[in-house]
C-alpha positions in Angstrom: -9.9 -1.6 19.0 -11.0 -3.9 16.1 -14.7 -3.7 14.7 -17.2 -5.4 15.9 -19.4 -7.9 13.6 -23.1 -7.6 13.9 -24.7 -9.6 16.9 -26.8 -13.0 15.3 -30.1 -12.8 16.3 -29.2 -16.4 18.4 -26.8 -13.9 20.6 -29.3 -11.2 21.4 -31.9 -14.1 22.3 -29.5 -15.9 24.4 -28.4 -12.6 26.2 -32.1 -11.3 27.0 -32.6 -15.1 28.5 -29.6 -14.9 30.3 -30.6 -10.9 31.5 -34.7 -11.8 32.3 -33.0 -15.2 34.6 -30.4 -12.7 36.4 -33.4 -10.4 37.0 -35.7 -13.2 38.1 -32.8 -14.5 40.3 -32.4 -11.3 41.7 -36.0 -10.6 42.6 -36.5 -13.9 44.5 -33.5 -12.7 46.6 -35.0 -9.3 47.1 -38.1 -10.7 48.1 -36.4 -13.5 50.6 -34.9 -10.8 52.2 -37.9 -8.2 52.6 -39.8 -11.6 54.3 -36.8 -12.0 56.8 -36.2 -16.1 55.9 -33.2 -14.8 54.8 -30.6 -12.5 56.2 -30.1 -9.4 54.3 -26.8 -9.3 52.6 -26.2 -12.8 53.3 -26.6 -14.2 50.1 -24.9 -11.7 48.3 -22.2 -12.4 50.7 -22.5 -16.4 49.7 -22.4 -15.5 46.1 -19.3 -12.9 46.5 -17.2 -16.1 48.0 -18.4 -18.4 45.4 -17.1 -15.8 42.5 -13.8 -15.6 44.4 -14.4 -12.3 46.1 -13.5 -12.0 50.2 
C-alpha cells in the first residue's frame, strides 16, 4: 500500500460536516420511527433500494 499524505485541514472539516449531517439524518429517522409516523425499518429499506441493495 502506498503512503498516505497528511489530510488538509479542508478534508477533516468537510468529513466532520459530512459525519455530524449523517448523524443528524440518522437521529430524525430514529426519532420518526420511536413516534410510529413512520414504519420501523421502512426507510432503511427505501434507502437500501435507492443504494442498489435488494
Amino acid at each position: 500500500m502506498s503512503e498516505r499524505q497528511p489530510r488538509s485541514t479542508d478534508e477533516l472539516v468537510h468529513d466532520l460536516y459530512l459525519t455530524g449531517f449523517l448523524m443528524l439524518v440518522n437521529a430524525i429517522v430514529l426519532g420518526l420511527e420511536m413516534s410510529e409516523l413512520v414504519k420501523p425499518g421502512s426507510v432503511k429499506a427505501f434507502l437500501s433500494h435507492l443504494l442498489g441493495g435488494e
